[in-house]
C-alpha positions as CSV (number, residue, x, y, z in Angstrom):
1,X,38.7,31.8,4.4
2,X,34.7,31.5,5.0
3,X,32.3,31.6,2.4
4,X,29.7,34.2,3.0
5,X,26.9,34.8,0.9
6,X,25.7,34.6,-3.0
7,X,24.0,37.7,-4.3
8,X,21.1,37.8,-6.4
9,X,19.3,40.8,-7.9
10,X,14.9,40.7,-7.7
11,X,12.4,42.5,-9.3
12,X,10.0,42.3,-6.5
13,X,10.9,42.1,-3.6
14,X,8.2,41.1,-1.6
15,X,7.9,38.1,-3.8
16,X,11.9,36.9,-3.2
17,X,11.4,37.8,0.8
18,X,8.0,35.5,0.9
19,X,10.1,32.9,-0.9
20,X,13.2,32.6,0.6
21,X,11.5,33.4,4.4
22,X,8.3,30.9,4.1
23,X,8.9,28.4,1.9
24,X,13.0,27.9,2.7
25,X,13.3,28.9,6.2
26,X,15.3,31.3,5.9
27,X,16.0,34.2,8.8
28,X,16.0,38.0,7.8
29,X,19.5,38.8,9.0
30,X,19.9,42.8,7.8
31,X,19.1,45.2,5.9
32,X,21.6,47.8,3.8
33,X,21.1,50.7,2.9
34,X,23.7,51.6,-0.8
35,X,23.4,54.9,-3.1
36,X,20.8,52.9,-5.4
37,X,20.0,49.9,-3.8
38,X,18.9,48.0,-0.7
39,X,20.3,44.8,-0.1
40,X,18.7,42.2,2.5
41,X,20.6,39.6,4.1
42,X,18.8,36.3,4.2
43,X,20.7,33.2,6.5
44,X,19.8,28.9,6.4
45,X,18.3,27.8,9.5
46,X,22.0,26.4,10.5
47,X,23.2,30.2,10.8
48,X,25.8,28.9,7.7
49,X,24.8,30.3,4.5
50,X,23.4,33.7,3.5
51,X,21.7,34.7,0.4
52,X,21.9,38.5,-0.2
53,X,19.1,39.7,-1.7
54,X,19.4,43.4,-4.3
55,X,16.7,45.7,-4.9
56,X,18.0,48.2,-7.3
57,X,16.0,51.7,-7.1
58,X,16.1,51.1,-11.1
59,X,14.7,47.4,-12.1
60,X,14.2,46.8,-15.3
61,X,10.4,46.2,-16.1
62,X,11.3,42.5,-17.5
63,X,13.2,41.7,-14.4
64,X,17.0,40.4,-14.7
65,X,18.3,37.9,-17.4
66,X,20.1,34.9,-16.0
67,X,23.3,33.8,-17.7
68,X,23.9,30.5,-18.6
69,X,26.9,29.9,-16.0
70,X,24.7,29.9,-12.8
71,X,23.1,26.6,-12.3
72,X,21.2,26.7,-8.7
73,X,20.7,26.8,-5.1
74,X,21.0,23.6,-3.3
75,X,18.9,23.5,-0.1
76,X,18.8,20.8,2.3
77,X,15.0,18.8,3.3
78,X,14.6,16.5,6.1
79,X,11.2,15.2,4.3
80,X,10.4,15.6,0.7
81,X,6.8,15.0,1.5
82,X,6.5,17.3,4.1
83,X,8.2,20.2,1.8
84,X,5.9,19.2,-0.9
85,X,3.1,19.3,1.3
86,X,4.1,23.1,2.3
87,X,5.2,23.9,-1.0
88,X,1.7,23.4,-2.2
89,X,0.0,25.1,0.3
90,X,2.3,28.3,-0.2
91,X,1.3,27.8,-4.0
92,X,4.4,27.4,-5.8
93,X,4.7,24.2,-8.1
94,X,7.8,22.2,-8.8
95,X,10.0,22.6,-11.9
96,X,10.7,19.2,-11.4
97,X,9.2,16.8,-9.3
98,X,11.4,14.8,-6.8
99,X,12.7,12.0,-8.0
100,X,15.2,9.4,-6.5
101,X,19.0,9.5,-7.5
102,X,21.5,7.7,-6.3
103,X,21.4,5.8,-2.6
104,X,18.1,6.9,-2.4
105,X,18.4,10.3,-2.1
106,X,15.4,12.1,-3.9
107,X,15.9,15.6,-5.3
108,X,13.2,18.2,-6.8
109,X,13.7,21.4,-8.6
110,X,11.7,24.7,-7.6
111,X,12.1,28.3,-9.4
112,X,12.1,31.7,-7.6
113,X,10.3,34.6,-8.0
114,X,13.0,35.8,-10.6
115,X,13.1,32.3,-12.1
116,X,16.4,31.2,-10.4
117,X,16.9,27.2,-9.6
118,X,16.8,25.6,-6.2
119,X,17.3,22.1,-5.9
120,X,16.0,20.3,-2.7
121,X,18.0,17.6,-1.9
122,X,16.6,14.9,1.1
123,X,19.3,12.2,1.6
124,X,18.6,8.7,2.9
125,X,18.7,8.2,6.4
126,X,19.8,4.7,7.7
């Protein structure tokens, strides 16, 4: 059994695509076309993971509500500094600034467009 993707619905979806595409990396894979919705297929730069992005023909002006049982996307960084520094220049902000953990590794939290969690995780390279 292979994991395939996590869905998530947006409110705008130009927003999620700039997000996910520019600041993450990540490829546009596909596009499908369902009776009230289009979905877009989003994959990691290792070709492992996708992230399958709804656009419902009927979005609720507020956007979605996230439940309290999702936590967040973890993504990868080979330089915290380096995200940072393109972070910034894309003008998003952390929701929490890196900060070192355990054996060095530093994590950060960052909020998308819909105001779902992605941790960025860069681990100590000996």
């Amino acid at each position: 059994m292979k994991f395939l993707h996590s869905m998530i619905r947006v409110k705008d979806l130009q927003k999620s695509l700039d997000f996910y595409q520019k600041l993450l990396n990540m490829s546009f894979v596909k596009k499908k076309r369902l009776d009230d919705c289009d979905l877009y297929y989003l994959e990691d730069e290792e070709h492992c993971a996708q992230i399958e992005l709804t656009y419902n023909d009927e979005t609720p002006q507020e956007g979605y509500v996230n439940g309290n049982a999702f936590g967040h996307f973890a993504f990868s960084v080979n330089s915290m500094d380096e995200f940072t520094q393109k972070m910034q220049n894309l003008g998003y902000e952390y929701l929490w600034e890196p900060y070192v953990i355990f054996s060095g590794t530093k994590i950060a939290f960052v909020k998308d467009p819909d105001g779902n969690e992605v941790e960025l995780i860069e681990k100590k390279h000996d």
